[in-house]
C-alpha positions in Angstrom: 181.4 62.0 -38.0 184.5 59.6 -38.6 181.8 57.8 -41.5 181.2 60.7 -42.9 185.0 62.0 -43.3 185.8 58.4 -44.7 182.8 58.4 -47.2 184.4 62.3 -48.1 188.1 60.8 -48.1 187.2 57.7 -50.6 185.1 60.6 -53.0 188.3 62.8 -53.2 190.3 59.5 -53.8 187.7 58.4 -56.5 187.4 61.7 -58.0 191.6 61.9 -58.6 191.3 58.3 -60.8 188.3 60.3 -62.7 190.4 63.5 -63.7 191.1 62.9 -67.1 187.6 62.0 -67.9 186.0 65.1 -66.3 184.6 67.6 -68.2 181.4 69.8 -68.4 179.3 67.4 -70.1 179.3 63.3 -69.2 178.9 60.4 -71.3 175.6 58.7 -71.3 174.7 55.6 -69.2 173.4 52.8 -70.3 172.2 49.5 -69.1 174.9 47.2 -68.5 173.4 44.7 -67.0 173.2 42.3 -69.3 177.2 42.4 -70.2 178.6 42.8 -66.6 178.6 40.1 -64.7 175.6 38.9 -66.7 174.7 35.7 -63.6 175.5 37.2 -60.7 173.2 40.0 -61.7 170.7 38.2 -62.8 170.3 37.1 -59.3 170.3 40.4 -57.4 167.4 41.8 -60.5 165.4 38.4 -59.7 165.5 38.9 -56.2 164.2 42.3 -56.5 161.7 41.9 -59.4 160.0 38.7 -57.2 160.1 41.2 -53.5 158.1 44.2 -55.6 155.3 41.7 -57.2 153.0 41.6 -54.2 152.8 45.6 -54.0 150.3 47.7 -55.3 152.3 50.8 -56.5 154.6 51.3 -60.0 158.4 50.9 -58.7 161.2 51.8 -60.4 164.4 50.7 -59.2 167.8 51.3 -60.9 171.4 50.6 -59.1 175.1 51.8 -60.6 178.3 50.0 -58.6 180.3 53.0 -58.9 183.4 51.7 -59.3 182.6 49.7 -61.8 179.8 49.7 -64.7 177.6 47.2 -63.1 173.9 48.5 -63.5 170.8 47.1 -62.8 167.6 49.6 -63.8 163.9 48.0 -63.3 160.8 49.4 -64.2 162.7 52.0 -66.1 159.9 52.8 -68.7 158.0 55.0 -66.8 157.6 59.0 -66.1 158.0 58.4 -62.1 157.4 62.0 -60.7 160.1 63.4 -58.5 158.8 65.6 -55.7 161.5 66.6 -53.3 163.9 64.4 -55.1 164.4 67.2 -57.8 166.0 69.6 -55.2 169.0 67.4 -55.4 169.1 68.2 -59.7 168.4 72.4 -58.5 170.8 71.9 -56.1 173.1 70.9 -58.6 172.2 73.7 -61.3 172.7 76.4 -58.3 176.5 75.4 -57.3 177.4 75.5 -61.4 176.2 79.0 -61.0 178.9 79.2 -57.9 181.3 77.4 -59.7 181.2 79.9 -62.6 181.4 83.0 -60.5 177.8 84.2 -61.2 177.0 83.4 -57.5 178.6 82.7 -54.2 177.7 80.4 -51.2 178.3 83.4 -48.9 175.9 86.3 -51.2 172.9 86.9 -49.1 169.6 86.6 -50.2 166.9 88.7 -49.0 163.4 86.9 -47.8 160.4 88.9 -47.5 157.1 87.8 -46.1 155.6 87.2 -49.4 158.6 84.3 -50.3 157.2 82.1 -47.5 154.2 80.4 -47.9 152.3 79.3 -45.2 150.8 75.9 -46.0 153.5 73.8 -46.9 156.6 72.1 -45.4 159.3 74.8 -44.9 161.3 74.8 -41.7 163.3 78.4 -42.3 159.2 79.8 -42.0 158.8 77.8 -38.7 162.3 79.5 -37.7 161.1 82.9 -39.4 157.5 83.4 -39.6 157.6 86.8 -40.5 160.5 86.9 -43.1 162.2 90.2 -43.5 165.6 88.3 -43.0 169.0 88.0 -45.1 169.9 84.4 -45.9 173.0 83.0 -47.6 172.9 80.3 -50.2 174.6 78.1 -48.6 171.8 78.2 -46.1 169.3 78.3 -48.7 170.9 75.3 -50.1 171.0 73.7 -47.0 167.2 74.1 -46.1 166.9 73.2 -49.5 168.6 70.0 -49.7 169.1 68.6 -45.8 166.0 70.1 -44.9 163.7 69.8 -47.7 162.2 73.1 -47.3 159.8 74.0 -50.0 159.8 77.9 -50.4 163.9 78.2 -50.2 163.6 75.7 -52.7 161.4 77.9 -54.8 163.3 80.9 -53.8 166.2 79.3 -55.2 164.5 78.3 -58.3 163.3 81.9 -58.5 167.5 82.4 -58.3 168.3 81.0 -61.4 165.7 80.2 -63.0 163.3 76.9 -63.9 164.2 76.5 -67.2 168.0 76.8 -66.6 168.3 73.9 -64.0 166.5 71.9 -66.1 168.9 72.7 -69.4 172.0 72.6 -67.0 170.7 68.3 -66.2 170.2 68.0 -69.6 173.4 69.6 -70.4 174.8 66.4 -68.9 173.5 64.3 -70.9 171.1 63.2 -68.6 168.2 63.3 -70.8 165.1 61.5 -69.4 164.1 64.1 -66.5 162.0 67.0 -66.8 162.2 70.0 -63.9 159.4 72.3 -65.0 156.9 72.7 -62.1 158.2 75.1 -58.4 156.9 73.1 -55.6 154.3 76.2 -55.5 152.9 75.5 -58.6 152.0 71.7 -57.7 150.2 72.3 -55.4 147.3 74.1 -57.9 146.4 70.7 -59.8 147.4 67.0 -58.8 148.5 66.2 -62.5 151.2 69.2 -62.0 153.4 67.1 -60.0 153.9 64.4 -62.8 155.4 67.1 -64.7 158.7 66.8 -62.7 159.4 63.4 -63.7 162.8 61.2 -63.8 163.4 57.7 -64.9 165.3 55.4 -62.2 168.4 55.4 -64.6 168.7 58.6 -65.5 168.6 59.6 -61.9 171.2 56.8 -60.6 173.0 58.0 -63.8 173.2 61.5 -62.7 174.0 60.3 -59.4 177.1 58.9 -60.9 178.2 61.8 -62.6 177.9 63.8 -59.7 180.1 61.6 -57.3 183.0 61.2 -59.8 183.3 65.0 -59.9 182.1 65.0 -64.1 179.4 67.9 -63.1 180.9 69.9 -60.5 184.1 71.5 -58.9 185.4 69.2 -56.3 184.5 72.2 -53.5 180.9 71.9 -54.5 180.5 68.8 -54.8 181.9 67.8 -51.2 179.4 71.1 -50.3 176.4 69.0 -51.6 177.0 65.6 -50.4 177.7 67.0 -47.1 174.2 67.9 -47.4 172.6 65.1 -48.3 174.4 63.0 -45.8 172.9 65.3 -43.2 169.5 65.4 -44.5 166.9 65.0 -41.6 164.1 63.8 -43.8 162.6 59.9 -44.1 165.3 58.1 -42.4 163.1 55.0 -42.5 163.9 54.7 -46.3 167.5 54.0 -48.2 169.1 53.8 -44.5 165.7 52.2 -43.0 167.2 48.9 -42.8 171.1 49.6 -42.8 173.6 48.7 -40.2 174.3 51.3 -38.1 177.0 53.5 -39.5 176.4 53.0 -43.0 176.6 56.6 -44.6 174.1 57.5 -47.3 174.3 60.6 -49.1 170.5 61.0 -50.1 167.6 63.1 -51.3 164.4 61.9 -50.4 160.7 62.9 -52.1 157.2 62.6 -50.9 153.9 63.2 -52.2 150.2 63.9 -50.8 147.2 60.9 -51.8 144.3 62.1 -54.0 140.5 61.1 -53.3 141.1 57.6 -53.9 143.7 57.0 -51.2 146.6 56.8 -54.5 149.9 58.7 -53.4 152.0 59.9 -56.4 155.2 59.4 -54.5 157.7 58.3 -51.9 160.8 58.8 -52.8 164.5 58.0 -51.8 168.1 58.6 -54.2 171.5 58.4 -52.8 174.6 57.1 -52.7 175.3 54.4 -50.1 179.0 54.1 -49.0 179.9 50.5 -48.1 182.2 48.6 -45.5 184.6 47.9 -48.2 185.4 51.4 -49.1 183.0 51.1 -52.7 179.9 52.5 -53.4 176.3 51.9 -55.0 174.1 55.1 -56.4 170.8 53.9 -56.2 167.2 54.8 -57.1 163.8 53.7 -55.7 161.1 55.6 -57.0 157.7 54.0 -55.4 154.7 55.8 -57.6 151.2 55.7 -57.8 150.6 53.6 -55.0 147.7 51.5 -53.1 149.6 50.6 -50.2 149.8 52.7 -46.4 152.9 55.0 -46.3 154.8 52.9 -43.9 154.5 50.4 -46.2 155.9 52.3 -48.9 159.0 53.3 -47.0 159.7 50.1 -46.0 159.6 48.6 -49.9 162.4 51.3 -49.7 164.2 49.8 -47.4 164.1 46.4 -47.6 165.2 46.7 -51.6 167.9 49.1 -50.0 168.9 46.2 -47.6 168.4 43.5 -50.0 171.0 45.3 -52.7 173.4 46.3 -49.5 173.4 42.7 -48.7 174.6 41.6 -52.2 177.3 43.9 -52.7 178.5 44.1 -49.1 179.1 39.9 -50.1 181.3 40.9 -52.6 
């Protein structure tokens, strides 16, 4: 708990030095590696880029040192698709629908039996099986985000609407990601789910944004990263490998394999607070992989432990 009001403490303190910047848009990222500490990089990309080789899967890897404009983005060229890592972008698109006073975290929703599929991942069903309950949005959002349930997440999208989480992401100026597919409709064809896609950047990029307070009101934004640093899901990726303590705000994603053993996606975003009060926003996308899904977590988290090592150094 005293991690978690310290990694809350250095956001507020963060966010004040951002003020005059904020606004309802944010400038775009781009790769800076190659003008920021140009050797020292260079190192940490290396030592990444050499790790990944052996590994049968596409994975895309991108890193923003948020106090500064250090980035690092690797394998960015590809469509990597999202899975449960978009419910951190609808997350997002619901509290600027608080924020404006078109919603509230405290309006109940009602669930009937029809809004809770039965085969899929969804603890609020395992709680409720027969629906017929009143739900706030906050606990929507929560089973959302910290819990990764699948129907609140397309109750929620059901909310506001598809189409207007995915213009509020682009709003930002966070342009290579596409939300278009509810997690009910992947599950009709395989292809659906490469749909939902994101580029490591633009999701470390966004990441960025959110922490420095440039998308949300501060009230929301402490509301979601309290959630993700409770999330319950995959705890063997980002934080795998990380000393005990170490708070990560995070969204994790995970897909199913197809006939040929190939799984689409596993997943981890976040922000990683360090021992010296700064802060990395990080993306590992692992995609279309060959390998067993311990093995995939664990390319999470040994690049999460490799990149923790470097800047914890520093």
């Amino acid at each position: 708990m005293r991690f978690q009001f310290l990694f809350l403490i250095s956001y507020f303190l963060f966010s004040k030095t951002c003020q005059s910047q904020a606004n309802t848009t944010i400038d775009s990222f781009t790769d800076t590696s190659k003008r920021s500490n140009l050797s020292d990089q260079s190192i940490l990309e290396s030592k990444i880029i050499n790790f990944i080789k052996p590994y049968k899967a596409k994975i895309g890897i991108s890193i923003i040192k948020l106090e500064s404009t250090d980035t690092i983005s690797i394998n960015n060229d590809f469509q990597y698709p999202m899975q449960s890592v978009y419910k951190f972008p609808l997350a997002m698109a619901v509290l600027n629908e608080v924020d404006k006073g078109k919603l509230s975290l405290n309006q109940k929703i009602h669930i009937a039996p029809s809004d809770l599929r039965k085969k899929t991942w969804s603890p609020l069903m395992d709680k409720y099986p027969k629906g017929n309950i009143d739900v706030t949005i906050a606990e929507l959002l929560e089973y959302t985000v910290s819990k990764s349930d699948n129907n609140t997440c397309d109750i929620l999208f059901g909310l506001i609407g598809i189409k207007q989480a995915n213009d509020f992401i682009h709003l930002l100026n966070v342009k290579d990601i596409q939300i278009v597919a509810t997690e009910y409709e992947m599950t009709k064809a395989w292809p659906i789910q490469y749909t939902n896609y994101c580029s490591p950047l633009a999701m470390s990029s966004l990441l960025s944004s959110f922490y420095k307070g440039k998308c949300l009101s501060d009230s929301s934004t402490k509301f979601l990263i309290n959630l993700m640093i409770e999330s319950s899901n995959s705890p063997m990726r980002i934080k795998g490998n990380l000393p005990e303590g170490i708070v990560v705000a995070h969204k994790t994603g995970t897909s199913g394999t197809d006939k040929h053993g190939i799984r689409a996606a596993v997943n981890d975003v976040g922000i990683i607070a360090l021992p010296n009060g700064k802060h990395i926003a990080l993306t590992i996308f692992v995609s279309n992989s060959k390998e067993e899904f311990e093995t995939n977590e664990k390319i999470i988290a040994d690049i999460s432990k490799i990149i923790f090592d470097y800047y914890f150094q520093q």
